[in-house]
N, C-alpha and C positions, 0 to 999 in steps of 0.2 A: 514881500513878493509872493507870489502863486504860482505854482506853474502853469497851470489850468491858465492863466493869464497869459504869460509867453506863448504858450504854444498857440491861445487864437490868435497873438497880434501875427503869430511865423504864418500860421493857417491864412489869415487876411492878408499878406501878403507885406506886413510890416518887417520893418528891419530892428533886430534887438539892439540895444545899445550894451556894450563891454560889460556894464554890472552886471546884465541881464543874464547875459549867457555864464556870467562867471557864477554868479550864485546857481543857477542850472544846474554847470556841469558837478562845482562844488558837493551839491545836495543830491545829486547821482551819485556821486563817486563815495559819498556816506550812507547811501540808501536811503535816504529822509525822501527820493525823488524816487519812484518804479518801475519799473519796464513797461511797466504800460505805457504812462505819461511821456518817458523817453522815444518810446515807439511812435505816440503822438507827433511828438516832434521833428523825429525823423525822416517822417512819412511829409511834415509840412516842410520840412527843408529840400526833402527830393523835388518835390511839385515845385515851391516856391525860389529856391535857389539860398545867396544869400549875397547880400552886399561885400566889397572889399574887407570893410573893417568891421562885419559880423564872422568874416574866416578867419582875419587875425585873430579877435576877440576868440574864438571857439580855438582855436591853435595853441594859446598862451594860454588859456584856461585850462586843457587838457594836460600841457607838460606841467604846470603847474600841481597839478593834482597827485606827483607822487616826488620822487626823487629828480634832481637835473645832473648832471657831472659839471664837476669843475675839472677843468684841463688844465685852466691858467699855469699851469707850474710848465706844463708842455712847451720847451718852447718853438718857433715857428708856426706859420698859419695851418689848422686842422683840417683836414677836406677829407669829406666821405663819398660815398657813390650811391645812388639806390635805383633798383632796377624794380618798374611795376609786374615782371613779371612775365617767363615765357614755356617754353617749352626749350631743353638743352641750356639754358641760361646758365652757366657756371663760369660766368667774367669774373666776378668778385674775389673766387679762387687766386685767379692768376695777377688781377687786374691790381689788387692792394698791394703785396706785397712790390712791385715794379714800380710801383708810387712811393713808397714806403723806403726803396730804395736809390731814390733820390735824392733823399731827402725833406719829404713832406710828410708829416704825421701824419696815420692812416687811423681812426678810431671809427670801426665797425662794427654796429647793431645791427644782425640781419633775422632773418624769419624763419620757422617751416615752412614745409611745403602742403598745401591741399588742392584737394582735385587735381586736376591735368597738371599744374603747374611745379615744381619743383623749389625746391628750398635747402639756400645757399648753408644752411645747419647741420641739416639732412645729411651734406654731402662731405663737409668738416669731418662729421663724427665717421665715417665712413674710416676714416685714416684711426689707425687703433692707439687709443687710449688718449686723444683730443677734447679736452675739455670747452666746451662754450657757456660752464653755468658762473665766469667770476665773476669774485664780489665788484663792486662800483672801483674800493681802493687799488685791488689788482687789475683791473681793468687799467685804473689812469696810470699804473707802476708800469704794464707793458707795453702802453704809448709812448711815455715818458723814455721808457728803457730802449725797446725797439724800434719806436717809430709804426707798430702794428699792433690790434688788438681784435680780434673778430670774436666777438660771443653773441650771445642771445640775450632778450630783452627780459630784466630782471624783474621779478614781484613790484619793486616798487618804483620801475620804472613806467611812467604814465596808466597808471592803473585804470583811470577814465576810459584807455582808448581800447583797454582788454575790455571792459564792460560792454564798451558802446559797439566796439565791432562785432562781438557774440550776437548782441540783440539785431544789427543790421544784417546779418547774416538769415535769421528766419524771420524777418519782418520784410524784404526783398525792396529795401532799400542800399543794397552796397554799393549797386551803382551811380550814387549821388556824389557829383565832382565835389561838392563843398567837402563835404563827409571824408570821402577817399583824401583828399589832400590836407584836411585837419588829422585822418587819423598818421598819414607817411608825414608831415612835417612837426606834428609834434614830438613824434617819438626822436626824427632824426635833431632837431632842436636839443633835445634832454639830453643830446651825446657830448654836447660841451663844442660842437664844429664850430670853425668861422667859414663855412664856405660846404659849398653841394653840388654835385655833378649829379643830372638824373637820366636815367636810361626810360624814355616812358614808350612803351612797345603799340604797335599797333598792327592788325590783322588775323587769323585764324584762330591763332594759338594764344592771344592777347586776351587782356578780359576787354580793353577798348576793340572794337574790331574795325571802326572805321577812324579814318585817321581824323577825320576833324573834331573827335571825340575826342582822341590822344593829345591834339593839339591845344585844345581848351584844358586836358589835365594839366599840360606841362604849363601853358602860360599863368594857369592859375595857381601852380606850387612854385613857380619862380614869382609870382607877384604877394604870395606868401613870407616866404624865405625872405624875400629883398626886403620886405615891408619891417621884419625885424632884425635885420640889422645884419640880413647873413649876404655874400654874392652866392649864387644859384644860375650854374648854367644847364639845359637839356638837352639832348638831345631826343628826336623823334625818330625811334627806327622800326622797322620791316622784323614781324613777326608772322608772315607768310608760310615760315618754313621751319625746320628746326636750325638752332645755333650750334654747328658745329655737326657731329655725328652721333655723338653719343646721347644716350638718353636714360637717365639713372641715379645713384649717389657716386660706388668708387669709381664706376666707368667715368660719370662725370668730371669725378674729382682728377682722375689722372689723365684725362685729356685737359685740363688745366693745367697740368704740370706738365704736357708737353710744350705747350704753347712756352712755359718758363724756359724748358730747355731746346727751344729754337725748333719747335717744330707746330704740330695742331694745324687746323684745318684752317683753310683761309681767310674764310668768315668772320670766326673765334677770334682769330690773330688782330685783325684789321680791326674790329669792335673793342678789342681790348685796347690795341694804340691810342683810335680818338678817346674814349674815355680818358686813358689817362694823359695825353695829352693837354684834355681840357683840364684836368686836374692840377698836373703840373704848372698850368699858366696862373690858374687861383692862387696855390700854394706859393705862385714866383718865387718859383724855381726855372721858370722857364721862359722866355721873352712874349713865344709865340707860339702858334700849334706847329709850326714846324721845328722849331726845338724841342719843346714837347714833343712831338713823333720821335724824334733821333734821341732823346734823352729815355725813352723807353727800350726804344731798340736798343740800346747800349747795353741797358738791365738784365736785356734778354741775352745778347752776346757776350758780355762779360760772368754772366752765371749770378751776377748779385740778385737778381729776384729770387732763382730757386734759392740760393743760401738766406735769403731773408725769410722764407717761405719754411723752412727748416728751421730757423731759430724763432717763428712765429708757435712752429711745431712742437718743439721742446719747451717750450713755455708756457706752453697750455697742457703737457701734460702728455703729448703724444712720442711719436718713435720719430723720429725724424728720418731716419732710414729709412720706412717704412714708404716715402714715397721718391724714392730712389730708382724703383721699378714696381712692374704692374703686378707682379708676383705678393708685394708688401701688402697690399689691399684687399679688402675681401672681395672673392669670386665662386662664380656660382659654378656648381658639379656639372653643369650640361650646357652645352651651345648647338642651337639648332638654326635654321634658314627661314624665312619669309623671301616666295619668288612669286614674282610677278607672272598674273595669268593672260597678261595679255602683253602685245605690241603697239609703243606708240610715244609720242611725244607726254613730258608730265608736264603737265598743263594747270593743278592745282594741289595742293593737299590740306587735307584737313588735319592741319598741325595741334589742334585741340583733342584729337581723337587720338593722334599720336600721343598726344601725354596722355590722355585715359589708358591707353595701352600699357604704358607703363605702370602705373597705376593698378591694372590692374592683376599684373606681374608682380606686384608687392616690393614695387621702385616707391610708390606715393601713396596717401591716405585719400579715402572717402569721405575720414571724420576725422576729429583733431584727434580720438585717441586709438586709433591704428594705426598697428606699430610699421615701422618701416625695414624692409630687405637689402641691407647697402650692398648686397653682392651683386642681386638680378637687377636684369634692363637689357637694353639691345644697343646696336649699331644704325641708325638710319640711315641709309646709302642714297636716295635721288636726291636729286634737287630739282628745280624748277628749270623747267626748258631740256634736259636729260632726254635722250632717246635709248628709250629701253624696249629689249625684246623679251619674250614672254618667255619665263622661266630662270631668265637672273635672278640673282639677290636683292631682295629689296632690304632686308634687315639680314644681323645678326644676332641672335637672340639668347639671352646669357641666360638660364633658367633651370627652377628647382625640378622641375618635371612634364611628359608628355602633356599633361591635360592645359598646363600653363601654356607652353608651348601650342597647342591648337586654337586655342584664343587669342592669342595675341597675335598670331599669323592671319586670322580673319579680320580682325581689327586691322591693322596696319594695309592688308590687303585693300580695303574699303575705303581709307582714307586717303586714297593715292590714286588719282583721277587723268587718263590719258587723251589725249587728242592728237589728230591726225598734220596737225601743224605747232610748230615750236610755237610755246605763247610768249608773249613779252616778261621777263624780269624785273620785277621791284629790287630798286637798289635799297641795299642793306641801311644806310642813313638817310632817311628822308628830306630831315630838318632837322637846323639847328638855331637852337632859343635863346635868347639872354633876357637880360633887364631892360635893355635899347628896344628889341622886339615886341617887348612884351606891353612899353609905352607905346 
């Protein structure tokens, strides 16, 4: 084979066949293949798409390309959760360990964060002395042990997909559904699950912004998933706004850990439920979502999430105390205000601008190697439909100094759009997806 060959039949509009794409990614992931020729290809998968069993084939080829986990000693069904990604997003915090304490193994690989978006790592390490670099063995030893395991994806875990998303990143193909769902389901595959719950977001703060975009990710990573041999169910939800109030690392981190201890914002709350309710039905533990809902709720009134969330804690290295109170976590020297200059119903926000904010507060990175500030970040107070008068709060803002502070008040200022009439509300779950819907 050639590759110069593959990439005309992708460019012509042919479909590769499973060798094809395997020897590809193979001979990328050794360098015998270059970023040029990969770019090639890329560019012909965006334009051209790709058949059902050319994303399998590209899925299985990528995990395959470094280490996989074996869980099997684990016992009970594996379910993880992955979330494409928002502004406030810190489910995964609260959301595993309430699963985990039901009795359903929880074995979680998650990301950093770049640009606007935030990263569920980010926000771990934020709690002092939390390790997310274990080895694969300790990895399966703290599923095995606790039924929880959250770290970050290892060197040799899918090393294809570290390659190929670098180069799709300045080649301005990342937004290529095949791609995006080859690169979230081979990694979540390599984690040893039998089973996926996905969060796939859609609107401002989204990288999908319209939802039939969101719609087509989700059916396509559940027609993924099912095709090898996992259940995958989605949800589609409302990324209009931000998730919750906070917007940051430990801010984030411990408004996850209120929601453990029966409190957090409504939103938060309610988005954590269905997930893990769907979670809980995969894992059967659960009859139905309505057992599921009351089998979480339980987690949270009884205190077994935060105690599993603590001993997730101590296991990786951290204080467990440490998130006990808000005091345990890092915080920033100064809290200043973002008020609103005018009066009027909020009628839109540009919740992407709102994670730039932070962002540029020294909550999130520009580039993969800026470092991050777990202390700063703010409060985001409107919501959608909110009648504010001019000189409220619109944020509270955790921050190293005046000049940080002036900018991110403009920002946020800008991103927060009034009109003279309540607009209508996007509910928080749009849709919900399986393998039924998805035939």
């Amino acid at each position: 084979m050639r590759a110069v060959d593959l990439i005309r039949k992708k460019r012509d509009g042919g479909a590769l066949t499973a060798e094809e794409v395997q020897w590809l990614i193979q001979r990328y992931t050794a360098g015998e293949v270059g970023d040029d020729q990969m770019a090639a290809f890329a560019m012909a998968v965006f334009f051209r798409g790709m058949a059902p069993e050319e994303r399998s084939a590209l899925v299985a080829a990528m995990m395959a390309s470094g280490d996989v986990m074996d869980l099997t000693s684990v016992p009970g069904v594996k379910v993880d959760k992955h979330s494409t990604g928002g502004v406030g997003d810190k489910v995964s915090i609260c959301l595993a360990p309430l699963v985990a304490a039901r009795g359903v193994p929880v074995p979680m690989i998650s990301g950093r964060g770049l640009g606007h978006t935030g990263g569920t790592l980010d926000k771990l390490e934020a709690i002092p002395g939390f390790r997310v670099d274990l080895s694969a063995a300790d990895f399966e030893a703290a599923v095995r042990d606790l039924g929880i395991a959250l770290i970050g994806q290892t060197e040799r875990l899918v090393p294809a997909d570290k390659r190929l998303y670098a180069l799709r990143d300045v080649t301005a193909t990342v937004e290529s559904i095949p791609m995006i769902a080859a690169s979230i389901m081979s990694k979540k595959l390599a984690e040893g699950i039998d089973a996926l719950v996905l969060d796939v977001k859609t609107g401002s703060g989204a990288f999908m912004k319209r939802f039939e975009d969101a719609r087509e990710l989700a059916q396509t990573l559940i027609a993924v998933g099912e095709g090898m041999g996992k259940r995958v169910r989605a949800l589609v939800t409302d990324m209009n706004q931000v998730l919750g109030r906070a917007v940051g690392n430990a801010n984030e981190t411990w408004e996850a850990v209120e929601v453990l201890k029966g409190g957090g914002p409504d939103d938060l709350v309610h988005l954590t439920v269905e997930l893990g309710a769907e979670m809980l039905v995969l894992g059967k533990v659960a009859s139905d979502l309505a057992d599921g809902r009351a089998q979480i709720h339980s987690a949270i009134a009884d205190g077994s999430g935060f105690a599993k969330l603590q001993a997730c804690v101590a296991r990786q290295g951290g204080d467990p105390t440490s998130v006990e109170r808000r005091a345990g976590l890092p915080m920033a020297p100064h809290r200043g205000e973002a008020t609103f200059a005018a009066s009027g119903y909020v009628s839109r926000i540009d919740t992407e601008a709102v994670g730039r904010a932070g962002m540029l507060l020294g909550a999130g990175r520009a580039r993969s190697s800026d470092i991050i500030d777990p202390a700063v970040g703010f409060e985001f107070l409107p919501r959608l439909g909110d009648e504010v008068r001019a000189g409220q709060v619109l944020a509270l803002v955790d921050h190293r100094g005046s000049g940080d502070l002036e900018l991110v008040q403009d920002v946020l200022r800008k991103a927060v759009e009034l009109s003279d009439e309540a607009p209508e509300v996007p509910t928080l779950i749009l849709e919900r997806l399986g393998a039924a819907e998805v035939k």
